[in-house]
N, CA, C and O atoms as a Maestro MAE file, in Angstrom:
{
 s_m_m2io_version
 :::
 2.0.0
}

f_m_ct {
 s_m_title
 :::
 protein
 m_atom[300] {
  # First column is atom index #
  i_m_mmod_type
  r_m_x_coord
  r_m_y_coord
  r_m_z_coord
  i_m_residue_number
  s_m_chain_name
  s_m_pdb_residue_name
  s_m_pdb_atom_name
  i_m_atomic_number
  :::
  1 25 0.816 -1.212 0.000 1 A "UNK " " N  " 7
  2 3 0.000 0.000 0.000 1 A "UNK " " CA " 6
  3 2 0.854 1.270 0.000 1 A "UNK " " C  " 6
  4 15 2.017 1.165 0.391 1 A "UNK " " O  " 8
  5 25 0.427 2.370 -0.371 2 A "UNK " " N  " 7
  6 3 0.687 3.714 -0.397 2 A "UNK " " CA " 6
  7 2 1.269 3.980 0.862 2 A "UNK " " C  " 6
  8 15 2.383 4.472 1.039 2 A "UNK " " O  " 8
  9 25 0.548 3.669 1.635 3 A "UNK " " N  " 7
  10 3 0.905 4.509 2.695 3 A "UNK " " CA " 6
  11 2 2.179 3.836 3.672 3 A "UNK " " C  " 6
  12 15 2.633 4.513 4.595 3 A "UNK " " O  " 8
  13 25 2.789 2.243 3.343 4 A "UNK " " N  " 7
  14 3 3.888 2.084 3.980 4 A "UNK " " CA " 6
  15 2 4.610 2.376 2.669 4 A "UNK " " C  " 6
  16 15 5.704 2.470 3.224 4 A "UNK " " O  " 8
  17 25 4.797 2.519 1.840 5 A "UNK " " N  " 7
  18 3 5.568 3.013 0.780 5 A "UNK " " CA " 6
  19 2 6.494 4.756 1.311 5 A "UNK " " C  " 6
  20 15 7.648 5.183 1.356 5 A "UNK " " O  " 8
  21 25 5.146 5.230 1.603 6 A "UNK " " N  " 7
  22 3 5.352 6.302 2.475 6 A "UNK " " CA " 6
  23 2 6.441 6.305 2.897 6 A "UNK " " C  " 6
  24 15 7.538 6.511 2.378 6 A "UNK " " O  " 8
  25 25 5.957 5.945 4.378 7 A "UNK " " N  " 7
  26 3 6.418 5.403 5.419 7 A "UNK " " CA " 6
  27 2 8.277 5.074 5.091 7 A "UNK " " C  " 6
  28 15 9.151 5.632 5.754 7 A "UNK " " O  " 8
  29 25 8.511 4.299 4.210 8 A "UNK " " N  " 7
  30 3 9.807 3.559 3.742 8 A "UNK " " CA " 6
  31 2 10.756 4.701 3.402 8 A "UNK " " C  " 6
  32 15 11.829 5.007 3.923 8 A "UNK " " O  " 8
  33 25 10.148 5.198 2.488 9 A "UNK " " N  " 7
  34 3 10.774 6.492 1.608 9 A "UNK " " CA " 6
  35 2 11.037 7.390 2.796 9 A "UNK " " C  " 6
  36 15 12.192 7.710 3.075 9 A "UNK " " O  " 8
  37 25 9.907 7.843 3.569 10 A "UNK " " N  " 7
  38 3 10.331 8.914 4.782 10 A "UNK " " CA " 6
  39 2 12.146 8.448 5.880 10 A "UNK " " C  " 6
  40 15 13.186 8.976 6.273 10 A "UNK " " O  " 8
  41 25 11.370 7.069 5.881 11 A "UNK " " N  " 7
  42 3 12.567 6.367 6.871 11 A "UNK " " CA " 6
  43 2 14.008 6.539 6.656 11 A "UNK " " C  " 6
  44 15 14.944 6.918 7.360 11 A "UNK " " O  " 8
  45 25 13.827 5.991 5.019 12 A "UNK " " N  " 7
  46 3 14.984 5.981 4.370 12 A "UNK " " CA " 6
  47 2 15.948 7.348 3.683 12 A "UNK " " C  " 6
  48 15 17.157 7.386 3.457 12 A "UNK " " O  " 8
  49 25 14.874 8.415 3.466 13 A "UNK " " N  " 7
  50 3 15.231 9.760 3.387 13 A "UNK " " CA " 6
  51 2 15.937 10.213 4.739 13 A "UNK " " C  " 6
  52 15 17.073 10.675 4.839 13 A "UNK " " O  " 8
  53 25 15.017 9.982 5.758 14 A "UNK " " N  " 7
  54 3 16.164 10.901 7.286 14 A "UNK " " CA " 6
  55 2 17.384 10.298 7.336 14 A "UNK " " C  " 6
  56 15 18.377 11.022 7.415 14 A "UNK " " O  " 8
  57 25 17.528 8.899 7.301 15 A "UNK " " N  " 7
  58 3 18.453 8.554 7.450 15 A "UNK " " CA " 6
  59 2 19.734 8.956 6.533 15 A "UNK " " C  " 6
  60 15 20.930 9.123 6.770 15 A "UNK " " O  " 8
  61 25 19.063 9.018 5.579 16 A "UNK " " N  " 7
  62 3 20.174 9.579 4.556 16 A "UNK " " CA " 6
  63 2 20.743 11.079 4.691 16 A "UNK " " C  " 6
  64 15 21.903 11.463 4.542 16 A "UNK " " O  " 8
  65 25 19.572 11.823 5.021 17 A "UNK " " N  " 7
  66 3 19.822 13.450 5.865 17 A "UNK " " CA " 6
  67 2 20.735 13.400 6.844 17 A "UNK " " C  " 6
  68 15 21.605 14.199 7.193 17 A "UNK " " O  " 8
  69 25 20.398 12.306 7.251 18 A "UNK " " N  " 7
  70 3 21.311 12.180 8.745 18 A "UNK " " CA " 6
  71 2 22.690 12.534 8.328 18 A "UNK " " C  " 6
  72 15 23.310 13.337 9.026 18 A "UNK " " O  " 8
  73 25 23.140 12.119 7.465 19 A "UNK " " N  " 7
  74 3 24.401 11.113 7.277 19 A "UNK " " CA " 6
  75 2 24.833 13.145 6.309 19 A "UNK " " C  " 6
  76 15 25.644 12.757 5.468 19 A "UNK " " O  " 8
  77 25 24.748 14.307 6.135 20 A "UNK " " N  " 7
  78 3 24.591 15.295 6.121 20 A "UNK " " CA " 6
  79 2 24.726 16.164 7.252 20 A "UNK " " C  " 6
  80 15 24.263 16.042 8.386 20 A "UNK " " O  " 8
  81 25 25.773 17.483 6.517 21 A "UNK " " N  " 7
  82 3 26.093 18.272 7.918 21 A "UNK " " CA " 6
  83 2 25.011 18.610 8.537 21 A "UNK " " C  " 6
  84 15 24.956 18.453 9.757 21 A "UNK " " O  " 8
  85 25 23.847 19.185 7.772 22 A "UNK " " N  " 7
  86 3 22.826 19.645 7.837 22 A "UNK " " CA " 6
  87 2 21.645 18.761 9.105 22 A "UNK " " C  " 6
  88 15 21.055 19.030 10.151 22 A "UNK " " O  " 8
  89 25 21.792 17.834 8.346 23 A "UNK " " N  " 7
  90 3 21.398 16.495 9.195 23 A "UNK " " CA " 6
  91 2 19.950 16.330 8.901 23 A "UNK " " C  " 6
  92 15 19.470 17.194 8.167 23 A "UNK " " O  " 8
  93 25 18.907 15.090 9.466 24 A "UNK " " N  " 7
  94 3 17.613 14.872 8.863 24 A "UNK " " CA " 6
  95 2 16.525 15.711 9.727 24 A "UNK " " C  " 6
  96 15 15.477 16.261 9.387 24 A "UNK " " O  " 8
  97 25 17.302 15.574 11.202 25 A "UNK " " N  " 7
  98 3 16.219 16.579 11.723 25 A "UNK " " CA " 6
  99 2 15.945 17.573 11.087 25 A "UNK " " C  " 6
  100 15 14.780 17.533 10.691 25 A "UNK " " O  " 8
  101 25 16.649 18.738 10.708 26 A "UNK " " N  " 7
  102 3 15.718 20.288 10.430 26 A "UNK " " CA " 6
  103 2 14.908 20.213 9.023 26 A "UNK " " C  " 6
  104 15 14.032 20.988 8.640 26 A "UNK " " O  " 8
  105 25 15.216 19.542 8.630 27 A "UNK " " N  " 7
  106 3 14.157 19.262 7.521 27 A "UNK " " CA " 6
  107 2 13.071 18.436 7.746 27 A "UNK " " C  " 6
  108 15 11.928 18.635 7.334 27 A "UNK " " O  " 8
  109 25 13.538 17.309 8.550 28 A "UNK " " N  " 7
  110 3 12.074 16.548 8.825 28 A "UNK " " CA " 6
  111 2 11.532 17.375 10.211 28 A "UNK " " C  " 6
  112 15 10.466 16.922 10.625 28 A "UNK " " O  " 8
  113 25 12.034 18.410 10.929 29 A "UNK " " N  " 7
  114 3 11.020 19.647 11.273 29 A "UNK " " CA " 6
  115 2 10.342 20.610 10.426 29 A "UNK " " C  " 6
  116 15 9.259 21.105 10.738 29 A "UNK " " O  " 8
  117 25 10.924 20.861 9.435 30 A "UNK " " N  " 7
  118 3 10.358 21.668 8.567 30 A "UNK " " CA " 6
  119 2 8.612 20.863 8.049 30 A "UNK " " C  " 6
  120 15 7.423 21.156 8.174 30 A "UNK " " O  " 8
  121 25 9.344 19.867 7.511 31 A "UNK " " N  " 7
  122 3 7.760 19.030 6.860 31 A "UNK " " CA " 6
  123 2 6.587 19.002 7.888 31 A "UNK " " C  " 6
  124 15 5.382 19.049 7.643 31 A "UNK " " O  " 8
  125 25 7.285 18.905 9.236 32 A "UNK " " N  " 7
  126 3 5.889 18.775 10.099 32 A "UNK " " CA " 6
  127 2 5.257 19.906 10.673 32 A "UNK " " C  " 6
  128 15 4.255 19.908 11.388 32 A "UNK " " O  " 8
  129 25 6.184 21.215 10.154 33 A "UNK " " N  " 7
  130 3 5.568 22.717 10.642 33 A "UNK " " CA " 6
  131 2 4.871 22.612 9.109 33 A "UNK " " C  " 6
  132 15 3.691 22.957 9.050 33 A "UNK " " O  " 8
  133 25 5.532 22.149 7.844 34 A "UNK " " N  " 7
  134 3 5.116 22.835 6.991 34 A "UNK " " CA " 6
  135 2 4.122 21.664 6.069 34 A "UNK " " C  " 6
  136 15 3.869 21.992 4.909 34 A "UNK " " O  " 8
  137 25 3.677 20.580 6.480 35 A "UNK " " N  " 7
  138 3 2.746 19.949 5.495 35 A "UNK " " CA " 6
  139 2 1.380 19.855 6.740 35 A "UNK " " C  " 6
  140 15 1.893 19.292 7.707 35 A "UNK " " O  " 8
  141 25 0.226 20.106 6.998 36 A "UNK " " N  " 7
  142 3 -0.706 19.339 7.370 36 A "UNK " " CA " 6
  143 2 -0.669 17.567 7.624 36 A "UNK " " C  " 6
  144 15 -0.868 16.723 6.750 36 A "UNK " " O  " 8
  145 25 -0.325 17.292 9.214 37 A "UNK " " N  " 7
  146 3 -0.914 16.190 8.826 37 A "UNK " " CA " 6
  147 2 0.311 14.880 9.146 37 A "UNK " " C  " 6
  148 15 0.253 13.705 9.507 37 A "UNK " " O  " 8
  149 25 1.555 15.996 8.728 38 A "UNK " " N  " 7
  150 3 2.995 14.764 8.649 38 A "UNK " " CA " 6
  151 2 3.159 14.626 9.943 38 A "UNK " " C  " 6
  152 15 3.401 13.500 10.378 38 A "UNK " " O  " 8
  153 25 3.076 15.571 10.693 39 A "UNK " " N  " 7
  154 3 3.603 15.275 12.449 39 A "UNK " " CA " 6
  155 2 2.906 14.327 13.004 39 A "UNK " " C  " 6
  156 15 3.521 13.574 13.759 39 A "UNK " " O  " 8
  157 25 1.294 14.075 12.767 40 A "UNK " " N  " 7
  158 3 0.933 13.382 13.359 40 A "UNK " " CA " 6
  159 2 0.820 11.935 12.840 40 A "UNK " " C  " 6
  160 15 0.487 11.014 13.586 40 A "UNK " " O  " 8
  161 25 1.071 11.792 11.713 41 A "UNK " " N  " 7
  162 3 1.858 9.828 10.582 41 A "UNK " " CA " 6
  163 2 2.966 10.018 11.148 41 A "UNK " " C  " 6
  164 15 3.099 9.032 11.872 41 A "UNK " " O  " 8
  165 25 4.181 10.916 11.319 42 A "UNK " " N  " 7
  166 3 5.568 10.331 11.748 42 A "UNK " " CA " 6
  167 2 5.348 10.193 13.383 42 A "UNK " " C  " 6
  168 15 6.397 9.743 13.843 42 A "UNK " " O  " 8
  169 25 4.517 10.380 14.282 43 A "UNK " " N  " 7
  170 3 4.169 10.197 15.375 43 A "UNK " " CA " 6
  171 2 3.947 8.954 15.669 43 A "UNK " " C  " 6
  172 15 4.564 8.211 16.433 43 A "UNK " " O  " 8
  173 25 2.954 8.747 14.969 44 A "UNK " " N  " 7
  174 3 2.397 7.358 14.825 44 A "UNK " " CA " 6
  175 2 3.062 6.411 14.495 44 A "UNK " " C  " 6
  176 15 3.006 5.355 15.125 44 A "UNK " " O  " 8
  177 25 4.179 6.651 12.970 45 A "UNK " " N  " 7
  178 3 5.439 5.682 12.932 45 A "UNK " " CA " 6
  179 2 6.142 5.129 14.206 45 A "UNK " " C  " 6
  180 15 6.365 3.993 14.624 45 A "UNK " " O  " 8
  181 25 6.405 6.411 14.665 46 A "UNK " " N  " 7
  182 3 7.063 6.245 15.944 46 A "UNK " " CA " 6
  183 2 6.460 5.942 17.030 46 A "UNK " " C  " 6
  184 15 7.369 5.774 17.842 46 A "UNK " " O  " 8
  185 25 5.289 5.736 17.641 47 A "UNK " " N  " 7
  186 3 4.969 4.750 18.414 47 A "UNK " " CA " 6
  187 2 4.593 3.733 18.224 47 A "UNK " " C  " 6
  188 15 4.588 2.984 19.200 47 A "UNK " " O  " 8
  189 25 4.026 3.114 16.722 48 A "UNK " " N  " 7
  190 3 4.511 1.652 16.146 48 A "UNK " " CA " 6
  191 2 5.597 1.211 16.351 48 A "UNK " " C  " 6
  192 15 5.656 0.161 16.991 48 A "UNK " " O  " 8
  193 25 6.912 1.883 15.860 49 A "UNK " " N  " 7
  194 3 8.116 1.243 15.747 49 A "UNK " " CA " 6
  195 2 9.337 1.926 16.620 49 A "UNK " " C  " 6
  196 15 10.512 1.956 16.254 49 A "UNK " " O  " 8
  197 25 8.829 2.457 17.824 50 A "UNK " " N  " 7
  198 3 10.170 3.518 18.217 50 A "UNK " " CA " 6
  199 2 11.793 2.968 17.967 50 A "UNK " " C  " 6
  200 15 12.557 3.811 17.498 50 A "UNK " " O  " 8
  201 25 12.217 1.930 18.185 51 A "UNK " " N  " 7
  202 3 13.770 1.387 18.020 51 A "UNK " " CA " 6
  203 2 13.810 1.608 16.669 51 A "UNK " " C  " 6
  204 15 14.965 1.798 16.288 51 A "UNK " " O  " 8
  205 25 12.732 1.670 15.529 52 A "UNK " " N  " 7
  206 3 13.505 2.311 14.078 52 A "UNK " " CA " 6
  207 2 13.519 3.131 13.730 52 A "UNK " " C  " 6
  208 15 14.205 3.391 12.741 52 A "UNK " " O  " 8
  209 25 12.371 4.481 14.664 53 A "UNK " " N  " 7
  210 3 12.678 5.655 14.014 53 A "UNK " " CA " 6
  211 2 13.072 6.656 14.975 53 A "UNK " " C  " 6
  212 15 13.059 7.863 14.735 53 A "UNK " " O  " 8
  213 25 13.506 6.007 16.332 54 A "UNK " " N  " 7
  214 3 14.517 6.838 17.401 54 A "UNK " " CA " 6
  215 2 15.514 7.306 17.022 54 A "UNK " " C  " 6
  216 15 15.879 8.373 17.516 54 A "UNK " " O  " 8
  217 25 16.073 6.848 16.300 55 A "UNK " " N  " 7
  218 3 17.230 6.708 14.989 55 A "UNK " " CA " 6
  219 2 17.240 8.765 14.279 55 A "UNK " " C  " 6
  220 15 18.020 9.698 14.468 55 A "UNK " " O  " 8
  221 25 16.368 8.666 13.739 56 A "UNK " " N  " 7
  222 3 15.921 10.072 13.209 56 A "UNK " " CA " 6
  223 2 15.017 10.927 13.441 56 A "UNK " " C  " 6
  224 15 14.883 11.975 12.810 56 A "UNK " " O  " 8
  225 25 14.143 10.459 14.599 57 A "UNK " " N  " 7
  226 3 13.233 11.512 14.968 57 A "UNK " " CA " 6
  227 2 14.280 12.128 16.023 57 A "UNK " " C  " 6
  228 15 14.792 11.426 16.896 57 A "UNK " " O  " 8
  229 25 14.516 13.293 15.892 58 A "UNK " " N  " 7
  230 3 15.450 13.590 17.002 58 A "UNK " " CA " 6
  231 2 14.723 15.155 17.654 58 A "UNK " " C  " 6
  232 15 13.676 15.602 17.186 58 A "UNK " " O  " 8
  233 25 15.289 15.663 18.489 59 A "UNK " " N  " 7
  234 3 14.766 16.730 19.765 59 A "UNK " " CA " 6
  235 2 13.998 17.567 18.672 59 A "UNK " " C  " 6
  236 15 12.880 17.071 18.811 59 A "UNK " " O  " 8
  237 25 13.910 18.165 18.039 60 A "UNK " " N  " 7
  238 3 13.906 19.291 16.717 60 A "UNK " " CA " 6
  239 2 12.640 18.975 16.283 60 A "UNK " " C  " 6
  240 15 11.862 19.903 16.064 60 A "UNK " " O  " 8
  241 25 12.157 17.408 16.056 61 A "UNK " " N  " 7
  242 3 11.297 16.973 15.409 61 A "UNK " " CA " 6
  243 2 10.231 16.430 16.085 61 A "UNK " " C  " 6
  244 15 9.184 16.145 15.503 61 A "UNK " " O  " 8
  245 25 10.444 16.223 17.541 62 A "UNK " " N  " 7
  246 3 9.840 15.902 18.544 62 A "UNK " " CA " 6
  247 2 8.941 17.472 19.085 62 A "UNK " " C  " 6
  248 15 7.712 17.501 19.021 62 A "UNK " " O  " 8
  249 25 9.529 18.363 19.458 63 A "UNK " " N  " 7
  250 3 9.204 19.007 19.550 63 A "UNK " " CA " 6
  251 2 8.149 20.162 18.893 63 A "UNK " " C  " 6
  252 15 7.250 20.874 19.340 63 A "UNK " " O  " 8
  253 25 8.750 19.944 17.642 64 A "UNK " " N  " 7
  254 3 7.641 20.596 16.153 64 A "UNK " " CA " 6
  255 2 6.440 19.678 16.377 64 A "UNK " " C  " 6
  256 15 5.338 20.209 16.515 64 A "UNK " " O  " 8
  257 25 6.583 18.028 16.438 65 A "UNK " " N  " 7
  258 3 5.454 17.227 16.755 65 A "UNK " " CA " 6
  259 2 4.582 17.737 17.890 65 A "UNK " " C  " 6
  260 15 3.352 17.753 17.831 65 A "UNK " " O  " 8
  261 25 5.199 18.094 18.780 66 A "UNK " " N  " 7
  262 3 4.479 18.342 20.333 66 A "UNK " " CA " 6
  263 2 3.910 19.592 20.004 66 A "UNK " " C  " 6
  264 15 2.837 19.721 20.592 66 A "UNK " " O  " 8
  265 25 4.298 20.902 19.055 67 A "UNK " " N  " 7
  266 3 3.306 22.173 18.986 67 A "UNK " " CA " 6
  267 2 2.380 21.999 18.317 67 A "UNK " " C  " 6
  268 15 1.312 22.570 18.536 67 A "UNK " " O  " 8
  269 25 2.585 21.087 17.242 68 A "UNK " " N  " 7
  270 3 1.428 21.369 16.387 68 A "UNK " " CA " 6
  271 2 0.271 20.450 16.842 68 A "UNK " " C  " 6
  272 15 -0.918 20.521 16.530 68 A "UNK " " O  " 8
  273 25 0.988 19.447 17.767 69 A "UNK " " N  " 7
  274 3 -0.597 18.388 18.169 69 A "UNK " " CA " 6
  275 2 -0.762 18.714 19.573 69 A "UNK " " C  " 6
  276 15 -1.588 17.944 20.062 69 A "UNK " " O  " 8
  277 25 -0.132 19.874 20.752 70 A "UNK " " N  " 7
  278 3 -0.401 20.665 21.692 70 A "UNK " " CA " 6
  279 2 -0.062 18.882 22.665 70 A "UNK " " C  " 6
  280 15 -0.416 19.060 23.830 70 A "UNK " " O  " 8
  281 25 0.272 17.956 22.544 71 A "UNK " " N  " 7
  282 3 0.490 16.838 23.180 71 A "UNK " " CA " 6
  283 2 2.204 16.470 23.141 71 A "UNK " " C  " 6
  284 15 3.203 16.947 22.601 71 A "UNK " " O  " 8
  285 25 1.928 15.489 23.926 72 A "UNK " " N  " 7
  286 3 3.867 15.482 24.503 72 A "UNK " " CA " 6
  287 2 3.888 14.134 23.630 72 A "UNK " " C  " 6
  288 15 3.058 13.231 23.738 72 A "UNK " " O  " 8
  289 25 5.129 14.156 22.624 73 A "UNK " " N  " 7
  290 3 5.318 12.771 21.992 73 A "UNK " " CA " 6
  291 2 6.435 11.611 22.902 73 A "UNK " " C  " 6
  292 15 7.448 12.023 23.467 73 A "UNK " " O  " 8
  293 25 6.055 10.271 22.900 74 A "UNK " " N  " 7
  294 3 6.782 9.360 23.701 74 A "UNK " " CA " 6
  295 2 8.050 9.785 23.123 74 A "UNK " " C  " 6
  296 15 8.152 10.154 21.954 74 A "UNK " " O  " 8
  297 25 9.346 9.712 24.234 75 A "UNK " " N  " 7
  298 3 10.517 9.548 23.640 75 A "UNK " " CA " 6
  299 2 10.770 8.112 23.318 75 A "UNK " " C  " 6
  300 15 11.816 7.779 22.761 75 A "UNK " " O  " 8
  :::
 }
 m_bond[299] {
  # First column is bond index #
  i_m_from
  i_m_to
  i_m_order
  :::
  1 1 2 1
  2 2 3 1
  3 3 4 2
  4 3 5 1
  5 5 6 1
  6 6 7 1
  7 7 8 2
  8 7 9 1
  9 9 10 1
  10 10 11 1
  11 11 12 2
  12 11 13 1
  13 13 14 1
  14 14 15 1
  15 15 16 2
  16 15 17 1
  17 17 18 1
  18 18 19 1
  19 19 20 2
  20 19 21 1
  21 21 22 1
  22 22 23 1
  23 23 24 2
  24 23 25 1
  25 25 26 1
  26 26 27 1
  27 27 28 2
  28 27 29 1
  29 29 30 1
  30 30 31 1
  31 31 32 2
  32 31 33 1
  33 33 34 1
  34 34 35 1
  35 35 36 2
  36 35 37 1
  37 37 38 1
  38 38 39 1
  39 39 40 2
  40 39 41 1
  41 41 42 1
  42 42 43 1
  43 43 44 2
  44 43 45 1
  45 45 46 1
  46 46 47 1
  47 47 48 2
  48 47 49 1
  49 49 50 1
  50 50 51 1
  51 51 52 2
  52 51 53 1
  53 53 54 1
  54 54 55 1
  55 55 56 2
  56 55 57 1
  57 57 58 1
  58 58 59 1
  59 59 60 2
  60 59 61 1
  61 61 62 1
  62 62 63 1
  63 63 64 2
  64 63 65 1
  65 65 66 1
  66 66 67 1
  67 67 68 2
  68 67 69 1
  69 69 70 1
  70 70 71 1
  71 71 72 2
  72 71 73 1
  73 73 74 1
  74 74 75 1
  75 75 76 2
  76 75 77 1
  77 77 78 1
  78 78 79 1
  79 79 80 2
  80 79 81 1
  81 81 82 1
  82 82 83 1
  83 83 84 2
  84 83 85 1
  85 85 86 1
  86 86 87 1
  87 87 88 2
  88 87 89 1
  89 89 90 1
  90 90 91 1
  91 91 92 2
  92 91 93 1
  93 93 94 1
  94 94 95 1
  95 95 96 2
  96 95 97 1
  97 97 98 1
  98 98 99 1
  99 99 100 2
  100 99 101 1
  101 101 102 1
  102 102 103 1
  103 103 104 2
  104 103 105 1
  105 105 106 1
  106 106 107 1
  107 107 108 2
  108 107 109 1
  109 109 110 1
  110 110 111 1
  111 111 112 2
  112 111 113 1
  113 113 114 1
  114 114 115 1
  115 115 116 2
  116 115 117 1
  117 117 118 1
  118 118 119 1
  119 119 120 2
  120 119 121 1
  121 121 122 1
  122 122 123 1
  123 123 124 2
  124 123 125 1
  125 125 126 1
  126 126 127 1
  127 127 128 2
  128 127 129 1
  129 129 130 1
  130 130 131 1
  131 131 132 2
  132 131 133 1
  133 133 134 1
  134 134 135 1
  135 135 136 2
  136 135 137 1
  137 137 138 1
  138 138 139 1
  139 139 140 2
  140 139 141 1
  141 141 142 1
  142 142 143 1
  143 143 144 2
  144 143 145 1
  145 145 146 1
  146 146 147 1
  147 147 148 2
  148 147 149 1
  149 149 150 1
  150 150 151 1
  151 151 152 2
  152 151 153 1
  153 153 154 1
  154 154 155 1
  155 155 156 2
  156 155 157 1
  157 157 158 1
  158 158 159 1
  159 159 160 2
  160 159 161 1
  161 161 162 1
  162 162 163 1
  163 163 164 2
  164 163 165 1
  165 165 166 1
  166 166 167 1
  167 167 168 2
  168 167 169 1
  169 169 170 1
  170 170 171 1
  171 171 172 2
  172 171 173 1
  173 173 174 1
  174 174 175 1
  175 175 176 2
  176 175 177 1
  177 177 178 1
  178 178 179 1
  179 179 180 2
  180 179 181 1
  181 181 182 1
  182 182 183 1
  183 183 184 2
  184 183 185 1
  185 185 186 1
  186 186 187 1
  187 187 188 2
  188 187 189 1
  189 189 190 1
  190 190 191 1
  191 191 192 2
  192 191 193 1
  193 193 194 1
  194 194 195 1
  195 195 196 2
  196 195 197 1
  197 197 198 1
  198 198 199 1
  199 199 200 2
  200 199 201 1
  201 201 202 1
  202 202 203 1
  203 203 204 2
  204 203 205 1
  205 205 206 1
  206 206 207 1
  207 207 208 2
  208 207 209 1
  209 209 210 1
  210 210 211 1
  211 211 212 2
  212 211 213 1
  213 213 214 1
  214 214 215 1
  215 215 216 2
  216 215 217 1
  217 217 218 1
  218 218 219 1
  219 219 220 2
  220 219 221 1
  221 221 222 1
  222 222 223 1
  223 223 224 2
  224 223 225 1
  225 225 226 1
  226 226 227 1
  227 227 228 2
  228 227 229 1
  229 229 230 1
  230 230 231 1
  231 231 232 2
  232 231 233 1
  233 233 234 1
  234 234 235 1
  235 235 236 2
  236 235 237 1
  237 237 238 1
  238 238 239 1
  239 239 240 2
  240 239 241 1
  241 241 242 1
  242 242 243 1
  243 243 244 2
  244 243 245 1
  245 245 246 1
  246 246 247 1
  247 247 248 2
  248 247 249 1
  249 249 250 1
  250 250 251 1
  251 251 252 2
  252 251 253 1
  253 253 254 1
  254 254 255 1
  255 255 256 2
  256 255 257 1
  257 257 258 1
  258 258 259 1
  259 259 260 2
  260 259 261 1
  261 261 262 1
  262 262 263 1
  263 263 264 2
  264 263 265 1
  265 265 266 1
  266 266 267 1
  267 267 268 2
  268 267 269 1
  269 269 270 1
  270 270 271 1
  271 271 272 2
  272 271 273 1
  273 273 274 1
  274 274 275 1
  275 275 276 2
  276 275 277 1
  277 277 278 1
  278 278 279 1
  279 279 280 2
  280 279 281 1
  281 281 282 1
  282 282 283 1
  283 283 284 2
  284 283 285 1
  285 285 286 1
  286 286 287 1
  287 287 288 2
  288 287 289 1
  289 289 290 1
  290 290 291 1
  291 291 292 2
  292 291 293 1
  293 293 294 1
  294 294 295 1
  295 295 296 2
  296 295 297 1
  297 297 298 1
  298 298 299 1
  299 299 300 2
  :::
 }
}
């Protein structure tokens, strides 16, 4: 389905950000200030699977998660 396709591509994109001075967090903060909708699917990734996407959800992205859904995301 579409939507772990998603899911794969997202995974596999931070990680690759990561590996960048820049790094995957400020961009995968950006998407969740700036798309409707992403903070709360990469949320959800991440309490499905936290040991695979602890990895790249990092402080930056946690936090953008926590304003826009006014709730505290599991570390």
């Amino acid at each position: 389905p579409a939507a772990e396709e998603a899911r794969g591509l997202v995974h596999r994109t931070a990680r690759l950000l990561g590996r960048t001075p820049g790094g995957g967090d400020h961009r995968l903060t950006g998407l969740v200030r700036e798309l409707p909708g992403f903070g709360a699917r990469l949320a959800r990734w991440l309490a499905e699977a936290p040991e695979e996407w602890s990895a790249v959800v990092g402080p930056g992205v946690r936090r953008a998660m926590e304003e826009r859904a006014g709730t505290p995301v599991p570390a």
